[in-house]
Phi, psi and omega in degrees: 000315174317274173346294199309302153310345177282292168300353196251308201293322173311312193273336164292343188298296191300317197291280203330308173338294173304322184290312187279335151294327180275335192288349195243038175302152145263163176329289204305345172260322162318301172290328176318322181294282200345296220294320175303295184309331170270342141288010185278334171228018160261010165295086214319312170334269185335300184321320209296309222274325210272306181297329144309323162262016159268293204286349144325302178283306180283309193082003188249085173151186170249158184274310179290327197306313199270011159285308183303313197302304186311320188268329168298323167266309154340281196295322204291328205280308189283000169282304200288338167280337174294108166124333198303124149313105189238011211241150161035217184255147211258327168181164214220121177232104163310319172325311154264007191019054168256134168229137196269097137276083186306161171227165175268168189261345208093223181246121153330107139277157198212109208237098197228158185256162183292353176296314178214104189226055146211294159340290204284299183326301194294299186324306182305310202283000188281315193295333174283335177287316183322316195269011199075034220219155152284176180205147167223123167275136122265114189244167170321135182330267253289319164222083173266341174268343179277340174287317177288287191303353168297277181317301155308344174260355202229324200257014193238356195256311194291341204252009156290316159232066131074350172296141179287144173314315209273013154322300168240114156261184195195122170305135198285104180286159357288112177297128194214171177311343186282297198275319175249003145284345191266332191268338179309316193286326189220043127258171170265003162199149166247142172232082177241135173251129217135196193303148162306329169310310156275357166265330166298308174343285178320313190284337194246071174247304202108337179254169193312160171190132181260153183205182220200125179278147156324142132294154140171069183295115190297161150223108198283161187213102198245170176341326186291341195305103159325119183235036159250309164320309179322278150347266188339284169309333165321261174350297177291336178292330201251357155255343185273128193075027190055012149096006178309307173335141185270325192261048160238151215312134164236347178219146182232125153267122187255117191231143180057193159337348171281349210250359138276323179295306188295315136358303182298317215267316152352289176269014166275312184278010171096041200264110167285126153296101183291151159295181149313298173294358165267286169343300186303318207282320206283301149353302180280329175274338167248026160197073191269006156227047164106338223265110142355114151286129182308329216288343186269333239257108161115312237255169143328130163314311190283311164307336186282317176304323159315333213276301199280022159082034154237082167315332199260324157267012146315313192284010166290315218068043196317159186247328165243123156275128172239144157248148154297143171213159167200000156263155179209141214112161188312339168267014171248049188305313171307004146264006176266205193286170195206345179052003194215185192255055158230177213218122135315117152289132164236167154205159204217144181273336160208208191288349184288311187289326163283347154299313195286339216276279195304310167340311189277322162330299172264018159272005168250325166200165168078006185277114171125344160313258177199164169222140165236171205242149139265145192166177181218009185248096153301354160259027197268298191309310192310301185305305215299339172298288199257029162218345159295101177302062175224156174270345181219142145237131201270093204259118140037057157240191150263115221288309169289019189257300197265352199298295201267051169104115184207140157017272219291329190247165175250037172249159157297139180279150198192154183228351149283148215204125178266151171247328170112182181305347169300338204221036173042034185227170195246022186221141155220040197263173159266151180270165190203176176325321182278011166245002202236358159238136149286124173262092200292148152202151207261114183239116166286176121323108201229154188290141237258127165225136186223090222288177192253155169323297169351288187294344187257301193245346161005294206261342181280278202295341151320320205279303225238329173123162142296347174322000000 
């Protein structure tokens, strides 16, 4: 441990150096720095060579998939950020006579997963440069080289402009449980996305920390649904990147009258419905000790059919697997998270039952996450807001597209998702720059107001008496 503490102590050392040379930014080079990390890696050359050595290194996505991903949260993240005030004071309300002064939190751990170790990675550190702060990446073994070769596109974009390297750093491999508690221990915030094992990591290290809940998003599709948008987004979402997103579909609720069609629109785009007895081998092959198997986690549909002895539907080329469910719980693992392109069917006789359905889905996983909806009854979204233990509800999108940020929508782009107390985490925003500050605020004196009895218990004594 010593030795360990050592590297570790060495590399906060070098950040904290740094972080006080960024502290003492104006906007305008705070942004300039964002803007150099985000082009390290959204410069197609760069982008190409980093989605090549994720999937080569992890074995887990698609390579094109993960060039859209690098540039789309990359490019999205730095729209929400051009103009946000991270610098001196951010805002002055005479009205209260408060004024919001940022501050940086220091130096950042950044805890990132082998799904996306290029994408998660880039996303922490811009939000942390926004705030003035150092960053130390732990990223997963499995992508720790693609990660390295980030920061290397980022410490070669700083020294264009003349900003210090140590600004960003990377634990030093092999990165092992040891090596990234210890850095949990001597930074001033953790930031982790990954397994629950490091985000429990995170919460019990002793320093502040944001963390992140399971996935396993459910999407109700009830009678009202265009139900060709419908599809087309499913498909496209539950295929893309081979289905890695904590926020792509893993249960399809089907409701009523709906549950043909859909169905149909579903294997027009290329969907297999599997039997029973295929349901089961599949089962066994992506939970042979209880466990999610690495060997499915990433992959393609037509490899996973293969890997599970269905030649004849491999030799479709399927783009989705769909099984029937009608259970949820450990003997149901296809109602929990699947990480790959295959999707639980359910159906429910109306919108009550389908509500009550996904409840239960997420009193076994995924509660705090998000849910999505198809439909054409805006008060279908409304219900699902205020009876659903979830933090987003997702109205007739593509649900791993719009969860973490998208053109179209008005959430941040973010590849962490806070789930809120449901999902054991202490956020429920997507994170984004403003968690990466401390904020002073400076309180004036304002004119004094102070209500009447009245005005306070007026309606309560009226109702109930004075006693």
């Amino acid at each position: 441990m010593g030795n360990v503490s050592e590297t570790v102590a060495t590399l906060v050392q070098r950040a904290r150096a740094a972080q006080r040379i960024a502290d003492g930014y104006d906007q305008a080079r705070v942004d300039e720095l964002v803007t150099a990390a985000g082009w390290a890696i959204i410069e197609p050359t760069r982008n190409r060579e980093l989605a090549e050595l994720a999937v080569a290194d992890t074995g887990i996505g698609d390579m094109a998939d993960k060039i859209r991903k690098n540039q789309r949260k990359t490019f999205g993240l730095l729209r929400d950020l051009q103009g946000a005030k991270s610098v001196g004071v951010i805002a002055d309300d005479p009205a209260t006579g408060i004024t919001e002064i940022a501050r940086p939190v220091g130096v950042v751990c950044a805890i990132t997963p082998s799904t996306n170790p290029a994408a998660t990675p880039a996303n922490k550190i811009i939000n942390a440069l926004k705030g003035r702060n150092a960053v130390i990446v732990a990223p997963s073994p499995k992508g720790w080289s693609t990660c390295a070769r980030l920061i290397e596109f980022i410490h070669a974009q700083f020294e264009r402009i003349g900003a210090p390297r140590d600004l960003v750093q990377l634990l030093p491999a092999p990165v092992d449980k040891a090596s990234t508690a210890e850095l949990m221990r001597q930074c001033d915030l953790v930031v982790a996305t990954g397994s629950q094992a490091n985000v429990r990591a995170a919460y019990a290290s002793g320093t502040p920390a944001f963390g992140v809940g399971a996935g396993n998003v459910a999407v109700i599709v009830d009678e009202s649904a265009d139900i060709a948008r419908a599809a087309d987004r499913i498909v496209a979402s539950k295929t893309f990147d081979h289905a890695t997103s904590c926020s792509s579909e893993n249960s399809l609720v089907l409701v009523g009258a709906a549950r043909e069609p859909m169905l149909a629109a579903l294997r027009e785009r290329g969907a297999v419905l599997l039997d029973a007895a295929q349901k089961s081998k599949l089962q066994a092959l992506m939970w042979p000790d209880g466990k999610l198997s690495s060997a499915v986690i990433g992959q393609s549909a037509e490899k996973i059919a293969r890997l599970a002895g269905f030649d004849a539907v491999a030799d479709l080329r399927p783009r989705v697997l769909l099984v029937e469910e009608d259970g949820v719980g450990l003997d149901h693992p296809c109602s929990g998270e699947k990480l790959s392109p295959v999707l639980a069917l359910y159906a429910a006789h109306d919108f009550d039952a389908a509500m009550s359905l996904v409840e239960r889905l997420y009193a076994f996983q995924g509660a705090g996450h998000s849910v999505g909806l198809h439909s054409a009854q805006p008060e279908h979204a409304l219900q699902l807001g205020l009876k659903l233990p979830v933090s987003r509800v997702i109205v007739d999108q593509a649900h791993c597209f719009a969860t973490g940020g998208s053109f179209d929508n008005g959430l941040p782009f973010s590849l962490s998702m806070g789930c809120g107390t449901w999902g054991r985490n202490n956020f429920s925003d997507n994170m984004n720059y403003r968690h990466y500050l401390n904020i002073t605020r400076v309180s004036r004196p304002i004119a004094e107001v102070v209500p009447s009895e009245a005005q306070i218990f007026g309606a309560f004594f009226a109702r109930h008496g004075r006693q």
